[in-house]
N, C-alpha and C positions, 0 to 999 in steps of 0.2 A: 355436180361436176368435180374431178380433179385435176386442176390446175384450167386448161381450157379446155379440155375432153369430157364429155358429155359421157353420165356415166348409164344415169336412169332416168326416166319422166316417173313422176312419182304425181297418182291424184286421188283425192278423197273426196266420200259419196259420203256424209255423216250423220243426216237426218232423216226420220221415216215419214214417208210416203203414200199414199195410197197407192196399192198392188206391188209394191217394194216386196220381197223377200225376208223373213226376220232375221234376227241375231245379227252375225258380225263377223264376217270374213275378209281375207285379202284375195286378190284376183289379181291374175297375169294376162290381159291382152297381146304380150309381147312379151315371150321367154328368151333370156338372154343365150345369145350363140357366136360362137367364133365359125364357125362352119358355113360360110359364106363360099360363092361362087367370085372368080375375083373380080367380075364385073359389078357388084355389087356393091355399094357404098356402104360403110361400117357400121352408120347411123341402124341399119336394118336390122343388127345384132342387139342393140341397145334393151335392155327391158323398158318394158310398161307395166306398170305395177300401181294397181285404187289399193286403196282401204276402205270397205263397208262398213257402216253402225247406222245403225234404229234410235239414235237419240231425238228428243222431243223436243221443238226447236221453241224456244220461249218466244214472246210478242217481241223480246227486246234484247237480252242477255240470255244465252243459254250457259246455263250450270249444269256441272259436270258430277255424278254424285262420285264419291272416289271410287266406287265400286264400275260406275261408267270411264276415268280417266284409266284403270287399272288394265281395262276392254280395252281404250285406245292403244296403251302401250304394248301390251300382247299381240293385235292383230299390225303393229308400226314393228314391232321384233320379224315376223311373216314380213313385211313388207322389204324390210333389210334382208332378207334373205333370199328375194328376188330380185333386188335393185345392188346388191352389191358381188351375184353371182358372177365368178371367172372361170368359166368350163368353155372347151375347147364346142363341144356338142349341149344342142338344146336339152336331148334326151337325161342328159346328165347334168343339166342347171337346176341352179332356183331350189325349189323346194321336191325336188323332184326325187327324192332323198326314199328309204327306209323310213316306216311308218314310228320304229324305236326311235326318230333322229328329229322328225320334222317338225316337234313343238320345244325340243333346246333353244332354237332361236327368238321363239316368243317368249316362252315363258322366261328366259335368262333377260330380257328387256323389262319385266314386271317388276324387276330388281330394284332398276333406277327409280321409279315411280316412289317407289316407300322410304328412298335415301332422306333424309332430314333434308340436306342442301338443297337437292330437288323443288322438294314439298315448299318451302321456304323460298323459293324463286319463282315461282309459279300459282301455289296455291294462296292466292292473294283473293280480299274482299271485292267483290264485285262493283263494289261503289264505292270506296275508301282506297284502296290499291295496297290498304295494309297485308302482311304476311303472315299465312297462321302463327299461332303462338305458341310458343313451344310448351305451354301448360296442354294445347290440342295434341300436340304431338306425340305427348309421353304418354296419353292417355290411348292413341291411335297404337303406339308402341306396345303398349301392354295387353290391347287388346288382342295383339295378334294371333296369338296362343288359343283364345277362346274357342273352345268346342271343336280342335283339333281332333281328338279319340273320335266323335262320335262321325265328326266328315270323312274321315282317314276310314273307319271301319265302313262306313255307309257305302264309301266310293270302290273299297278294296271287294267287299260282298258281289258288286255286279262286275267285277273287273272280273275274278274267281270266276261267278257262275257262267260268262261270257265266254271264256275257255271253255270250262267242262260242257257246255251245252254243244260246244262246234266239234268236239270229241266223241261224239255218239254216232255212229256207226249208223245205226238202220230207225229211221223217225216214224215205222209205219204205225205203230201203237202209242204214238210221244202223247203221254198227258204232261202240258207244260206246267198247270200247277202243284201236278205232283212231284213231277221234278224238281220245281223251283224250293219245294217243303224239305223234298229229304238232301237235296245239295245243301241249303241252308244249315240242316242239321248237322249234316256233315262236317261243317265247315266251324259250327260252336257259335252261331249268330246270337249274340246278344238278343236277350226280349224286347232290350229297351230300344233297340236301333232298328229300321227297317231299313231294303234296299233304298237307294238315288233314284232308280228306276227299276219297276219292275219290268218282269219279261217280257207281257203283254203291250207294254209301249216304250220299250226301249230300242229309242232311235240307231244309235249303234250298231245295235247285234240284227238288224234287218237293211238297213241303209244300204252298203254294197260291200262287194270282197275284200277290198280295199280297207275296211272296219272289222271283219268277220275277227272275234277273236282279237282284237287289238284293243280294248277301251283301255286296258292297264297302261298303254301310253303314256298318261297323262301324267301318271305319280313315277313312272320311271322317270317322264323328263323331269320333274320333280327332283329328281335323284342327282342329273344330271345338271340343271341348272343350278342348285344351290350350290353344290361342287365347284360348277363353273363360275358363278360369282364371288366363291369363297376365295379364288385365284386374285380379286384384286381386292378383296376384305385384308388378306394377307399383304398386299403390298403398301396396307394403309392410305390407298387410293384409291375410291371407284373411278375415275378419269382417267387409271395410271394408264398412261398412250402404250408402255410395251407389251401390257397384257391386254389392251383392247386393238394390239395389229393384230397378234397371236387370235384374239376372237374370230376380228377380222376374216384370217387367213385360214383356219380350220373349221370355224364355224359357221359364219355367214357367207364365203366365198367359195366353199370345192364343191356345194353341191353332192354328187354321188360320185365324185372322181375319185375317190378312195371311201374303206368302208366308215361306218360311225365308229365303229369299238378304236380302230387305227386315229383317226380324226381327233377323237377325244384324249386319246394316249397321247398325242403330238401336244394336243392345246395343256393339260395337263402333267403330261409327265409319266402318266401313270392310271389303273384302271377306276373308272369310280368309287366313290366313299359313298357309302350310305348317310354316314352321320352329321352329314350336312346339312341334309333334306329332314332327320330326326331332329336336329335340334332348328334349323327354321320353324318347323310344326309345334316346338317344345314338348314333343313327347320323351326326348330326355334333355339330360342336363350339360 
């Protein structure tokens, strides 16, 4: 709610199931819209927004591994971005965005999750109520860095071959592993590294049009969320309220009412930094 206006119904589906679907998505029931008839009460515009996860529900306490809290906050970033849409039309709400745009909002939420303050209000002993230590903390901190190159080059190899394969012209003679050999070669694929996914089952690049040629999404928004949380690293606040209306207002609220490149300019200032995203990774200094 803000103030007494009902903004969004917000509800979570958390635990797996038998016959559930795997992994872990957000879903709109109800896309937020101004585009009402005037007979119609305003409640009907309101979104409805779950959060899905496949967590394992303990006999008593279920524990979170951070790698499952990190899930919650990514598909709760999605959630904000359909529960906090202000678009005049459905068509243009919510996450209804350019496929370059529509994991800024989660991935820029995975932000808070790693904050000390956070971890430290939250991530408390399941039977003692005590709060990690920050001997855990520093060690979580330094791990961060770990095996960077080999995820970064893993991920970036199917991102690449994912293009060049959606670039071929005529598949009547396609051998996919030979392709998949000499693009690699192409490309200066380390011996040591193999793809994330090979082509043969990679969900992505078969799933629908919508994906075709898009997995590099993910390390663009990469690009973009570290950028975008460096806005209030800079202000020496993540809470700072004037850069999380600015989030607010360009990022989790237009939707597709203007484009992402314009969007991120407004929230920003200015066009993305790469070196954001390279120094979160610790690939440089």
């Amino acid at each position: 709610r803000k103030g007494d206006k009902l903004v969004a119904i917000f509800l979570h589906d958390n635990f797996s199931r038998e016959f559930k679907s795997s992994g872990a998505w957000m879903s709109e029931y109800r896309s937020q819209t101004k585009n009402l008839a005037p007979s119609v009460d305003e409640v009907e515009g309101v979104p409805i927004v779950s959060n899905n996860n496949n967590l394992a529900k303990g006999s008593a306490d279920t524990l979170l591994s951070y790698d499952d809290a990190t899930t919650c906050f990514h598909e709760f970033g999605h959630a904000h971005h359909g529960m906090l849409s202000d678009a005049t039309y459905g068509r243009l709400a919510s996450t209804n965005v350019l496929t370059d745009f529509v994991e800024l909002p989660s991935q820029l939420m995975e932000h808070w999750f790693g904050e000390r303050t956070v971890l430290q209000e939250f991530a408390r002993h399941f039977e003692t109520g005590e709060p990690v230590t920050d001997e855990l903390l520093d060690k979580l901190k330094a791990a961060e860095s770990f095996n960077q190159g080999f995820d970064t080059i893993e991920y970036t190899a199917c991102a690449l071959l994912d293009m060049s394969m959606h670039q071929i012209d005529d598949y009547s003679d396609f051998d996919l592993v030979e392709f998949e050999r000499k693009e690699l070669d192409r490309l200066g694929m380390p011996q040591g590294i193999v793809m994330r996914h090979r082509p043969a089952h990679f969900l992505h690049m078969f799933a629908t049009s919508y994906y075709a040629a898009g997995y590099y999404v993910y390390l663009w928004a990469e690009v973009l969320d570290a950028d975008a949380f460096a806005a209030f690293k800079e202000k020496g606040d993540v809470f700072d309220n004037e850069i999380a209306e600015k989030a607010r207002k360009f990022i989790y609220s237009a939707g597709n009412t203007e484009s992402p490149d314009e969007l991120f300019r407004q929230f920003r200032g200015r066009d993305p930094d790469i070196s954001f995203m390279l120094r979160k990774k610790g690939l440089v200094q």
